[in-house]
N, C-alpha and C positions, 0 to 999 in steps of 0.2 A: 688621420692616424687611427690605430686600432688600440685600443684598451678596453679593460672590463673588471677596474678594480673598484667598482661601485657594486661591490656584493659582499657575503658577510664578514671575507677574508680584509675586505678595504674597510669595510666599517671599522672591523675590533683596530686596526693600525691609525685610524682618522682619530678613533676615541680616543685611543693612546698618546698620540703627539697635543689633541687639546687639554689630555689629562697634566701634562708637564705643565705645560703655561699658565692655567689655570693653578694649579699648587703651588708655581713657585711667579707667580706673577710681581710681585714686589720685590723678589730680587734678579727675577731673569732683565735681562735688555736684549733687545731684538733690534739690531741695528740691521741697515745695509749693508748685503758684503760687497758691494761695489764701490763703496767708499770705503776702501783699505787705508788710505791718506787717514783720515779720522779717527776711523774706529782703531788702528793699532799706534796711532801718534805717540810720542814720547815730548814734544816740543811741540808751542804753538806757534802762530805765523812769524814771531819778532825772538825765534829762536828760546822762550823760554822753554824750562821744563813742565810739564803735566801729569798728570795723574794716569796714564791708561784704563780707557774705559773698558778695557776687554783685558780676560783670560784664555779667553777662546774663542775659538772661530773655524767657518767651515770658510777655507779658500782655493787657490790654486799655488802649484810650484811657483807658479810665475811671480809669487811676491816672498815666496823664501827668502831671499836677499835682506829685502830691507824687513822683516822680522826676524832674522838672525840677528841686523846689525839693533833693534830694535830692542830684544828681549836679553839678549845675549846669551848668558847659564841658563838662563830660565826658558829659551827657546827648543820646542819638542813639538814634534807630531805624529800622529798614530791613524790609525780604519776611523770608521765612525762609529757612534756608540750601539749597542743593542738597548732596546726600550721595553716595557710593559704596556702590551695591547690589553684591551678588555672588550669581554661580552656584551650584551643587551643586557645584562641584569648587574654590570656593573661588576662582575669579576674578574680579578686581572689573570691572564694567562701566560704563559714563559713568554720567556724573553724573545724579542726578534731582532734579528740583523736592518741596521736600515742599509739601505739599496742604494745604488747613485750612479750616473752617466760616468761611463770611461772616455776621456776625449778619445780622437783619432786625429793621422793624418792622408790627407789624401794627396799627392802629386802625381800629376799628369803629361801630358804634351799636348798639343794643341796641334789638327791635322794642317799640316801643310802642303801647298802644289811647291814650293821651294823644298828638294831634296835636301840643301846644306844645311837650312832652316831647321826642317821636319830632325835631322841627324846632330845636330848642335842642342836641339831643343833636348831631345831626347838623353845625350850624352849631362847635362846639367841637371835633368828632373831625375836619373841612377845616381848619380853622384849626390844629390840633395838627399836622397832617400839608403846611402849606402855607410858603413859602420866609421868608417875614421869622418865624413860631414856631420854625423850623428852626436860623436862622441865630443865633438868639436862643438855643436851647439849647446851639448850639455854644458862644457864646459866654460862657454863666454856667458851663457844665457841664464845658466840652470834648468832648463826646460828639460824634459823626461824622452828619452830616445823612442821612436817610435821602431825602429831597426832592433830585428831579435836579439842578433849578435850581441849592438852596442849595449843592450841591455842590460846584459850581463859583464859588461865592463865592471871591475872593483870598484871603483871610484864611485860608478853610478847606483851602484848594491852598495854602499855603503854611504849615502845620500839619507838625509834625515826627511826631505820628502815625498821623497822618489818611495823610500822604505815604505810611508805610511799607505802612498798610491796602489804599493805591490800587495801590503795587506788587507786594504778593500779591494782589489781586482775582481776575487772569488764571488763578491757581492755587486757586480759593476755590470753594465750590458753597454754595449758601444753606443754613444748616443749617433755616431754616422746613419748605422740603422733603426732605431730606436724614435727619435724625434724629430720635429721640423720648428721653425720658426714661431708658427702657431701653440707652440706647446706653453711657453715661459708667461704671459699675461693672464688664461685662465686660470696655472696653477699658482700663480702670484695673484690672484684676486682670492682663490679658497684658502688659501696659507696666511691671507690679511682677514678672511674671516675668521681664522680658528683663532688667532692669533687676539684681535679684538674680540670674542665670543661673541657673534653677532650675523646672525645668518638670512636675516632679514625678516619682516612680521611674520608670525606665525612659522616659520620653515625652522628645520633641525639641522642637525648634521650630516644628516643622512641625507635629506634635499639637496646640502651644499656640495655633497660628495658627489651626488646624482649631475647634477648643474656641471661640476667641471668635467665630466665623463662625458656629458652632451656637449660642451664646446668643444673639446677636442677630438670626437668622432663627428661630428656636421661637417660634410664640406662645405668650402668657403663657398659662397655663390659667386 
């Protein structure tokens, strides 16, 4: 991968997000968001009621459903927040948009010496990718149409997650071209160190920022 946000632009945005945690460390919770089951529970394992440990959360459409059924009137989603970066001398400066992968979808065919094949294949991966299958996974799934058209379906423009998707777009780059595999353990090793203030003996933040800049442009050997 290519990046280069280990300079001054990445520093003041690094300083920023450990600025939050650190201020509001006693009441933030920093949970997993891959455990949506937990962290947006309303019941525990033998059906009783709970507390909800969360207000919020960054996730995907993919769990609209059961936080609709979850939250109910209370259930709402929006962009992501803009934050206060700061300088080297500890000044905060305007606000910034934070950034985030737009998923994608990719379908294909697969080459065939079977013409029926290759022609069958083909006619399912149009139809997978065309405005009424579209509309139709919105519809059983909740999932966000990748088809222009279907996009602009009412229904789908008038989606409480879809909306929030459409307001971050402007701040989104596609993560198809964007990242690989190797991306997600580096930046989840520096997001646990900002997170614990803890950069290891002697190193800063700026090490730590430098550190994950270097894992992700090394190739793999």
């Amino acid at each position: 991968m290519t990046c280069d946000f280990d300079n001054t632009v990445g520093l003041e945005g690094a300083r920023g997000f450990a600025n939050i945690v650190q201020e509001h460390t006693a009441a933030l919770k920093i949970a997993d968001v891959n455990s949506n089951d937990a962290l947006f529970a309303t019941k525990d394992s033998e059906g009783q009621p709970i507390t909800p440990v969360a207000v919020a959360g960054v996730t995907g459409t993919w769990n609209a459903g059961p936080l609709r059924a979850a939250m109910g009137d209370g259930y709402a989603a929006t962009k992501l927040p803009t934050f206060t970066p700061y300088d080297e001398n500890g000044t905060a400066l305007a606000q910034r948009q934070m950034g985030s992968f737009a998923g994608s979808k990719l379908i294909g065919t697969k080459a065939q010496d079977d013409p029926d094949k290759l022609y069958f294949s083909s006619l399912l991966a149009k139809y997978l990718t065309s405005e009424d299958a579209q509309v139709r996974r919105f519809q059983s799934q909740g999932f966000g149409p990748s088809n222009v058209t279907a996009q602009n379906n009412p229904a789908v423009l008038a989606d409480v997650a879809i909306s929030a998707l459409n307001a971050q777009a402007p701040y989104a780059v596609s993560q198809s071209r964007s990242v690989g595999n190797t991306f997600w353990d580096p930046t989840a090793a520096f997001g646990k160190s900002v997170v614990a203030n803890d950069y290891g003996e002697g190193l800063t933040l700026a090490d730590a920022l430098a550190a994950w800049v270097a894992a992700l442009t090394t190739p793999a050997a």
